[in-house]
C-alpha positions in Angstrom: 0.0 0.0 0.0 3.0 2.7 0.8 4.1 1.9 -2.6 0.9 2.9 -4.3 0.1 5.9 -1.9 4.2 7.1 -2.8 3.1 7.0 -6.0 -0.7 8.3 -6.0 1.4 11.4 -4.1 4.0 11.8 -7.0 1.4 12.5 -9.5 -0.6 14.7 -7.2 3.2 16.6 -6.4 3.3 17.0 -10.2 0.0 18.7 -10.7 1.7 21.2 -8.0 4.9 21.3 -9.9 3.0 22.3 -12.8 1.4 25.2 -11.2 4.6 26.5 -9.4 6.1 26.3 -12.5 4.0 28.2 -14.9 3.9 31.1 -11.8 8.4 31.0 -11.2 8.5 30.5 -15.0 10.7 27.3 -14.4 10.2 23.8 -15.8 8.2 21.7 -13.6 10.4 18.3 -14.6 12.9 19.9 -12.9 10.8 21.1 -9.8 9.6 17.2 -9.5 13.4 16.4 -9.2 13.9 18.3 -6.7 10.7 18.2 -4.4 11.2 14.3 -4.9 14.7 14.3 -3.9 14.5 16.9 -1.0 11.4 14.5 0.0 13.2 11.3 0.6 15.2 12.9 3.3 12.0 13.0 5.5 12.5 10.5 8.3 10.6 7.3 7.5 9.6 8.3 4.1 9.0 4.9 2.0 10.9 3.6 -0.9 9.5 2.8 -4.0 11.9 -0.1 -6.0 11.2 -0.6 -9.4 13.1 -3.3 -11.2 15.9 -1.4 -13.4 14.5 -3.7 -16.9 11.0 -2.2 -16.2 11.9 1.2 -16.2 12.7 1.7 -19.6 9.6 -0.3 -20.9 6.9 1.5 -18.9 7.8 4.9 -19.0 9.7 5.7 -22.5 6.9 4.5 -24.7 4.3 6.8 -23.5 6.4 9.6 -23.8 8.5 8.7 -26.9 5.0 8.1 -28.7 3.5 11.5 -27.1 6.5 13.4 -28.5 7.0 11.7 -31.8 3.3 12.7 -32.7 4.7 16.4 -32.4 6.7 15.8 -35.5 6.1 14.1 -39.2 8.1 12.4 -41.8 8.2 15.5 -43.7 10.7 16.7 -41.1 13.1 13.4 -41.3 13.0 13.8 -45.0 14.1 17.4 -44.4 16.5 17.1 -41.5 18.2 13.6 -41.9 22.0 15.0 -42.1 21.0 16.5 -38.6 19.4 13.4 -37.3 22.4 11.5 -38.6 25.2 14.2 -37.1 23.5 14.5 -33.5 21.5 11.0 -32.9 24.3 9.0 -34.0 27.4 10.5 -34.8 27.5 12.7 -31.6 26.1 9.7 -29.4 29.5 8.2 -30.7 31.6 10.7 -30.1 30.4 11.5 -26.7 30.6 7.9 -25.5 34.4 8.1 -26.9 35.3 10.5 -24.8 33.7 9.8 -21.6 34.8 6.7 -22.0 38.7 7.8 -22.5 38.3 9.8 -19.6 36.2 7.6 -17.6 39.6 4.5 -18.3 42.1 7.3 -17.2 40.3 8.3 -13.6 38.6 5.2 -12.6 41.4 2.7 -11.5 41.2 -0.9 -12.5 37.3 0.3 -14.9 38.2 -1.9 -18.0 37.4 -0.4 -21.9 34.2 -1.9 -21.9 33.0 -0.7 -18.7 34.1 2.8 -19.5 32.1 2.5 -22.8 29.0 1.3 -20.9 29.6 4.5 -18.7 29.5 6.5 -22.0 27.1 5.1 -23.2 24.8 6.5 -20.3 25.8 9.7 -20.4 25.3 10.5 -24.2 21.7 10.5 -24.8 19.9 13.7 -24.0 16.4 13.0 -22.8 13.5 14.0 -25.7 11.3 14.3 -22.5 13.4 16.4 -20.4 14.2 18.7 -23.6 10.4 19.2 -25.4 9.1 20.1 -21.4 11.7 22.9 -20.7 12.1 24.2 -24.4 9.0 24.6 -24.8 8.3 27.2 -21.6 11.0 29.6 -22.9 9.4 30.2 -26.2 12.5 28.7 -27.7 12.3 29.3 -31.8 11.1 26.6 -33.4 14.0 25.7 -35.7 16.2 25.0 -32.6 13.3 23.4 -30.9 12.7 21.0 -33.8 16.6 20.3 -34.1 16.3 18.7 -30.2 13.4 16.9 -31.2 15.1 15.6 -33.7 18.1 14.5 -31.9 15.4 12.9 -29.0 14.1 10.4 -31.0 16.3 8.8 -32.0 19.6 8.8 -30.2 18.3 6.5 -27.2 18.5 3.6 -30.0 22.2 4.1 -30.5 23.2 4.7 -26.4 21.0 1.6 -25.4 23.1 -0.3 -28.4 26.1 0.6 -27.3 25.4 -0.1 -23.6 24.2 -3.1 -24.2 27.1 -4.7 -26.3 29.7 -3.0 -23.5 27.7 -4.7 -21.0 28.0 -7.9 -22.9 31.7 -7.7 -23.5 32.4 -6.7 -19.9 30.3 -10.0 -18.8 31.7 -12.5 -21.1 35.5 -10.9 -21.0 35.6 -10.6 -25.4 36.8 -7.4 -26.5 34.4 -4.7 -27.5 34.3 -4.5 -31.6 32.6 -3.2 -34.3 30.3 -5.8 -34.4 28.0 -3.0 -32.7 27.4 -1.1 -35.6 26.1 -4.0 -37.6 23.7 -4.6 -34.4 22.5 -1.1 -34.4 21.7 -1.0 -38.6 20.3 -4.1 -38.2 18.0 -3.3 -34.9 16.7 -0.2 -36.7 15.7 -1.7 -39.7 13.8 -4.4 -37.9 11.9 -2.0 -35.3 11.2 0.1 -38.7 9.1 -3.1 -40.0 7.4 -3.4 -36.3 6.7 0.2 -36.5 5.3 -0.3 -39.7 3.0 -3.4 -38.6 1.6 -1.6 -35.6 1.1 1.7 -37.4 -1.2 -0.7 -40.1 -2.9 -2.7 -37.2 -3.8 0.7 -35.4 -5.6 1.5 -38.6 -7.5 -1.7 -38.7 -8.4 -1.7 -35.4 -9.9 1.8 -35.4 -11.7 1.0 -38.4 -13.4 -1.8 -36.4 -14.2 0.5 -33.0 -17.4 2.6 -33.5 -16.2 4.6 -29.9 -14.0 7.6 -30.3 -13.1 6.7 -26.6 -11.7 3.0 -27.5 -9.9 4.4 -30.1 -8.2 6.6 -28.2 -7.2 4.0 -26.0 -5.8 1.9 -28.7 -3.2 4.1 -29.2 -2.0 3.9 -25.1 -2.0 0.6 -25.6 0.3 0.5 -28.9 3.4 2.1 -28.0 3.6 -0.5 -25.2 2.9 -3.3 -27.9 5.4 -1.8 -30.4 8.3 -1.2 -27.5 8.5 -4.9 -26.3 7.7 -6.6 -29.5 10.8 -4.9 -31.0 12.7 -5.5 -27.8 11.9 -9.3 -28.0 13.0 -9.5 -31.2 16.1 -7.6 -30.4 15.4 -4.7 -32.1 15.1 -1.4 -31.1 12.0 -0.6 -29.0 12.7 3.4 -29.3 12.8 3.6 -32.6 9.6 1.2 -33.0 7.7 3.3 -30.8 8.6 6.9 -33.0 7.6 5.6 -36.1 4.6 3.6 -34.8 3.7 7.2 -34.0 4.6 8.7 -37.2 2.7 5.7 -39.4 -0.4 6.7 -37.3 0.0 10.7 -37.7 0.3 10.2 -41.8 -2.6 8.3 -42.0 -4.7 10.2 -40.6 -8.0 11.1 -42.1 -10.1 14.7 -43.0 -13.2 13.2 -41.3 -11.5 11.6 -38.1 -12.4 15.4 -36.2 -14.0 14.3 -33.1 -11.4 11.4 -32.8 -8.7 13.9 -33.3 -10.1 15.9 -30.5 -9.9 13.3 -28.0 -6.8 11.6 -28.2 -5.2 15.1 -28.2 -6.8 16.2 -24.9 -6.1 12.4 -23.6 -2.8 12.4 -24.8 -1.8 15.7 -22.7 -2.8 14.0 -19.4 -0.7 11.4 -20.5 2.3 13.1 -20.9 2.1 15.3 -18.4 1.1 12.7 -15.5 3.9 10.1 -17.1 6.4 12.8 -17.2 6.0 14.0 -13.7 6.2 10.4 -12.4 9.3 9.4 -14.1 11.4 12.6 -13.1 9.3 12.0 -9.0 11.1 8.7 -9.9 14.5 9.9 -11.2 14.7 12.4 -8.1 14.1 9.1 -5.2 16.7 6.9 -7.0 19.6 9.9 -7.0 19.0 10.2 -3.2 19.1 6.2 -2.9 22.3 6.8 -5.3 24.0 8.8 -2.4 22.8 6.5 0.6 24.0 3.9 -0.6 27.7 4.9 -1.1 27.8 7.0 1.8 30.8 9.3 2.2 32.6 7.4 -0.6 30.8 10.0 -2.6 33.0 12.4 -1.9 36.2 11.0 -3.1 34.4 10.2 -6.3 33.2 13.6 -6.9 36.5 15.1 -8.5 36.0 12.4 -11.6 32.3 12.6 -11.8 32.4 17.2 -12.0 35.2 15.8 -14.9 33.3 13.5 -16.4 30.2 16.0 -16.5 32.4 19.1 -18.1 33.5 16.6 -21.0 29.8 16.1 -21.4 28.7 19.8 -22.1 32.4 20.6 -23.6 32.1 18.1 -26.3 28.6 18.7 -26.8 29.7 22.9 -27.1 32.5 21.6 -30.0 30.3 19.1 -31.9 27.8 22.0 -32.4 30.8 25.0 -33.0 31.6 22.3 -35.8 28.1 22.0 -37.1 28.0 25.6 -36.8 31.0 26.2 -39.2 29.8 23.9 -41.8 26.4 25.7 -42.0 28.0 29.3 -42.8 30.8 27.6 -45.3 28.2 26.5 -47.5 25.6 28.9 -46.8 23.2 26.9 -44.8 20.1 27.9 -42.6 19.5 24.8 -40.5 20.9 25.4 -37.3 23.6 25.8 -35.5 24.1 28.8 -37.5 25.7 31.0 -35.1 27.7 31.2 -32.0 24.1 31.7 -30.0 22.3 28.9 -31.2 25.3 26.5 -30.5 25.5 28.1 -26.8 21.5 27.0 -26.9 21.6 23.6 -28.4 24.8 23.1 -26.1 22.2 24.0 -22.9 19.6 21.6 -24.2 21.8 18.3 -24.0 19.7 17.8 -20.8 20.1 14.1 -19.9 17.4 12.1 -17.8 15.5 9.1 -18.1 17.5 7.1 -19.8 20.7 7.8 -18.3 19.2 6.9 -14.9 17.8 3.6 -16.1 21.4 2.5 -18.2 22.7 3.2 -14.8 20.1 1.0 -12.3 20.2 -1.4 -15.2 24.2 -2.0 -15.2 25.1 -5.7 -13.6 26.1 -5.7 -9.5 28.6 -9.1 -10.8 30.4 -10.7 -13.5 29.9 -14.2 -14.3 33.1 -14.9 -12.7 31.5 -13.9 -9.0 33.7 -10.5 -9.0 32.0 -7.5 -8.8 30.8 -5.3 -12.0 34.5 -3.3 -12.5 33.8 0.3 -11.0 29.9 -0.3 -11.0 29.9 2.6 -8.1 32.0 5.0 -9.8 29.8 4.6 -12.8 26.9 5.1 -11.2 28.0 8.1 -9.2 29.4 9.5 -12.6 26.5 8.8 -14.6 23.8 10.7 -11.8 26.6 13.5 -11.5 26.3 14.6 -15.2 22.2 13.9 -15.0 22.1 16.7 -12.7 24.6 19.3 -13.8 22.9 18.9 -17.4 19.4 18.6 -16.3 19.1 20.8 -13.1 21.1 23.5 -13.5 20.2 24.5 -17.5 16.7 23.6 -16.3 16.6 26.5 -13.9 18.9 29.0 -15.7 17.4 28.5 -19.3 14.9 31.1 -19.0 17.7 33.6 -17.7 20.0 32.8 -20.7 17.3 33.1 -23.1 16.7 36.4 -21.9 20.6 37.4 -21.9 21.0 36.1 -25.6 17.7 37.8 -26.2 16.9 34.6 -28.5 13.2 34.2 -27.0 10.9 33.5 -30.2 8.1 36.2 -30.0 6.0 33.5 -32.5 5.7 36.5 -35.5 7.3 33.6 -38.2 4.9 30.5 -36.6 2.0 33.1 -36.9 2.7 34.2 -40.5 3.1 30.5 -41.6 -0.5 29.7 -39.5 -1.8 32.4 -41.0 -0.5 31.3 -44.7 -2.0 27.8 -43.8 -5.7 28.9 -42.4 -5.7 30.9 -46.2 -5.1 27.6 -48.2 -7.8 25.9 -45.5 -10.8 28.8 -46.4 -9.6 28.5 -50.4 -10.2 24.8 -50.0 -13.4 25.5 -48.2 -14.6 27.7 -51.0 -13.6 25.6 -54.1 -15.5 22.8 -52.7 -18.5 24.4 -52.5 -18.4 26.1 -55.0 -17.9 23.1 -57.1 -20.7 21.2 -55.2 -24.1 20.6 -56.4 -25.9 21.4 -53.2 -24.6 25.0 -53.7 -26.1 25.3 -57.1 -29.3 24.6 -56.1 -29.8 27.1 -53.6 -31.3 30.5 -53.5 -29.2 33.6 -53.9 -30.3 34.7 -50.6 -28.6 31.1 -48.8 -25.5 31.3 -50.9 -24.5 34.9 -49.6 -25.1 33.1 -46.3 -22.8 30.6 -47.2 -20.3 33.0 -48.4 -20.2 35.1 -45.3 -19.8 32.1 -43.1 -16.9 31.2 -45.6 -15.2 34.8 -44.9 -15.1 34.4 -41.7 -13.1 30.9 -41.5 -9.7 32.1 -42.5 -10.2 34.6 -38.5 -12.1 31.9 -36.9 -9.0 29.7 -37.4 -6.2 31.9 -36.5 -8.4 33.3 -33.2 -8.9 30.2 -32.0 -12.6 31.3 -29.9 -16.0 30.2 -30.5 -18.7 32.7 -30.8 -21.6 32.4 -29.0 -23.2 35.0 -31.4 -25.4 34.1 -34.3 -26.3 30.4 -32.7 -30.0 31.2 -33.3 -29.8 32.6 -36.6 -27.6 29.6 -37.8 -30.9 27.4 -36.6 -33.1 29.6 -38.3 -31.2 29.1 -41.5 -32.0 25.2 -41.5 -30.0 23.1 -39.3 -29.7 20.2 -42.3 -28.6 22.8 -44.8 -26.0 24.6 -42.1 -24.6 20.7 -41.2 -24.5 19.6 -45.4 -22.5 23.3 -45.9 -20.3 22.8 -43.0 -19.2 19.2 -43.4 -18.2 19.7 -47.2 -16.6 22.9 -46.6 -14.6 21.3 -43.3 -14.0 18.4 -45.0 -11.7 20.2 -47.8 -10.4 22.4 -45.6 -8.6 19.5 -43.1 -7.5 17.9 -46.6 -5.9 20.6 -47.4 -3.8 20.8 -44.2 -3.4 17.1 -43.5 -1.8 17.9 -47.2 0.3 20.0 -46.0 2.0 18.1 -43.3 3.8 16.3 -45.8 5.2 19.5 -47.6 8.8 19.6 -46.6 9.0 23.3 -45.2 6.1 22.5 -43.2 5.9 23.1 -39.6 4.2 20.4 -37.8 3.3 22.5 -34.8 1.6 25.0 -37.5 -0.4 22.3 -38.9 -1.7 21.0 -35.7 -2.4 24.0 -34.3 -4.7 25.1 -37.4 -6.1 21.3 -37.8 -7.2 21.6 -34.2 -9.1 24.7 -34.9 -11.2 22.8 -37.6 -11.8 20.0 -35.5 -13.1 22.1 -32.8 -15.5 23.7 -35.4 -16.3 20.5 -36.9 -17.6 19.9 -33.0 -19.6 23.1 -33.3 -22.8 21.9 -35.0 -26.1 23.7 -35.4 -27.3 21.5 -32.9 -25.1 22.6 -30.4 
């Protein structure tokens, strides 16, 4: 029962952190660290143990699959040399050098243990990043870069951790076997992802409640994440485009289901994400019970270890940075202030905390895991400095570099969107029968209405005014008008998700707005 109260209290403490945060402007992932931590030195406060191989499969599908749906294919067509430079290629070069560092400091560590410690350290979490980005009004390029980055480079640590691990417990050297095993993972949780994008379709087809179907997709990401994982793929990556499968298909008329999910998929995130950093926050205070005052000997290498981190993270983007203005790029880095950003943003979290619980206590051999607490202390060392301290000072240094995005380009390209929505709105009517046949009096209804959709879309209110004289105008007419008008109009931006310049924040934002009017019938 203490476990289940402990944890009925963590989600209440993050409805709290919520509120605290939007009124100290501060992230409230970071508050649940730190009221959870600064909790578990109550006297008598419960633990709450969760096996280290469960805490990657419940908590990072929910929240890989909530952020994935953020994005769209179009932007992996668009940005795949970035995906490819930060999810992989600075995953690899990260683990290199904590690893170098971590065999010079840590007597007696062993190459593959030092990679395993790497490996932890050189994923930033998606979670940790779309929760505090997102509360500075960070620009959307650079906020789409660390999406980017999110989703992917989990799949290449939890690779390379795993075949460390596996060296370091049978004693064969680490090779490049691993790269094989990653190509190889990916393409197979790209065919799961596939399959479970294809069976959400069919199922959905077959559920008449908007409710159920909404509830499929809670279910799926799960499904997806340990199918993949049984099948040693990669669960991460089966997950995001299980997500993306299901965003692509979706269809003009599917309004009302649209609606829901989106409302249900908020609690979701929010709830899960409080939880996992309540969670995060108890095991770094059991992290320093358990070794005591050996922490402090161990702190020198870990505040190393944790400057490499951000240093090489500052130099792969400098890098990036460079090549963009040598060959006249615009995708960022383009500039010494959105490398000091991105380079802020490499917040690590949830899955450096669960590498770490998950590394082995002993060796086949009976001998203990070679510097297992060193690792550990190490790996919770740079989870803090990158997580805690930019979480409380990004606001602060957005304000310095005066980078905060006052929204003027993601409201010209909404507005530029809502345009094509009303043009599709028009055409069809105008090209329908049902228009034809109407008085002149009821089309210059019609074309009012039409007018107004192109505001209605962009102010985001409904009107109370005018209810009775839309019922006076014949509610079958007013639902026949709106439903072909609607109908073209969500084409036309479910169209546009797939253009490559698109922004997929845009086109939810101004999809949402014609679901919600879909919602508004003359009946209402």
């Amino acid at each position: 029962m203490e476990q289940l109260i402990l944890i009925i209290g963590l989600l209440f403490a993050t409805v709290v952190a919520v509120g605290l945060g939007d009124r100290l402007k501060l992230p409230y992932p970071v508050l649940m660290l730190i009221m959870a931590g600064a909790l578990t030195f109550i006297p008598g406060f419960p633990d709450l143990r969760i096996e280290p191989e469960l805490i990657l499969p419940i908590f990072l599908p929910p929240l890989l699959f909530a952020t994935a749906q953020k994005s769209s294919w179009a932007v992996f067509r668009i940005r795949w040399r970035t995906i490819l430079l930060l999810a992989v290629a600075l995953v690899v070069v990260s683990t290199a050098a904590v690893a170098g560092i971590a065999w010079l400091l840590i007597p007696s560590i062993g190459i593959p243990a030092a990679i395993a410690l790497g490996a932890m350290c050189a994923p930033p979490d998606p979670v940790a990043v779309e929760s505090i980005a997102g509360r500075v009004h960070m620009p959307r390029r650079l906020t789409t870069v660390l999406q980017s980055e999110g989703l992917f480079n989990d799949a290449a640590a939890i690779v390379i951790f795993q075949a460390a691990v596996a060296s370091a417990m049978d004693g064969q050297p680490f090779g490049l076997g691993v790269v094989g095993k990653f190509l190889l993972g990916a393409a197979i949780a790209i065919v799961v992802g596939m399959l479970f994008g294809w069976l959400t379709r069919v199922i959905t087809k077959l559920i008449s409640s908007s409710v159920a179907r909404s509830a499929v997709t809670l279910v799926v990401p799960f499904a997806a994440y340990i199918l993949a994982e049984e099948v040693h793929a990669s669960g991460v990556i089966a997950v995001v485009v299980t997500a993306l499968e299901i965003k692509r298909h979706a269809r003009a008329e599917d309004a009302t289901e649209r609606i829901t999910r989106a409302a249900f998929w908020d609690v979701v995130e929010l709830l899960v994400t409080g939880l996992a950093f309540g969670l995060v926050g108890l095991e770094v205070r059991e992290v320093i019970k358990v070794e005591g005052s050996a922490i402090w000997g161990m702190l020198p290498m870990a505040i190393a270890i944790s400057v490499l981190v951000i240093a090489v993270r500052f130099l792969w983007f400098g890098m990036l940075a460079l090549l963009s203005r040598k060959n006249d790029g615009d995708l960022p880095p383009t500039g010494l202030k959105d490398v000091v950003i991105l380079t802020w943003c490499g917040m690590r979290g949830l899955a450096t905390l669960a590498l770490a619980l998950a590394l082995p206590v002993m060796l086949p051999t009976g001998e203990a895991f070679p510097g297992r607490h060193e690792i550990i202390v190490a790996a919770c060392a740079v989870l803090l400095t990158t997580l805690v301290l930019p979480g409380l000072t990004l606001p602060w240094l957005m304000r310095v570099l005066k980078a905060t995005d006052d929204g003027a380009e993601e409201r010209e390209a909404a507005k530029v969107l809502a345009l094509r929505a009303q043009e599709a709105a028009v055409a069809a009517l105008r090209d329908h029968e049902l228009i034809r046949s109407l008085p002149p009096e009821k089309i210059a209804l019609v074309k009012e209405k039409m007018k107004r959709l192109h505001a209605e879309l962009l102010d985001g209110s409904l009107k109370d005014e005018g209810m009775e004289e839309r019922r006076r105008r014949g509610r079958e007419l007013a639902i026949t008008v709106q439903t072909i008008a609607l109908d073209a109009a969500r084409t036309e931006v479910l169209n546009a998700r797939n253009e490559a310049d698109a922004d997929p924040e845009v086109v939810d934002r101004v999809l949402r707005q014609l679901d919600l009017r879909t919602m508004i019938t003359p009946e209402s």
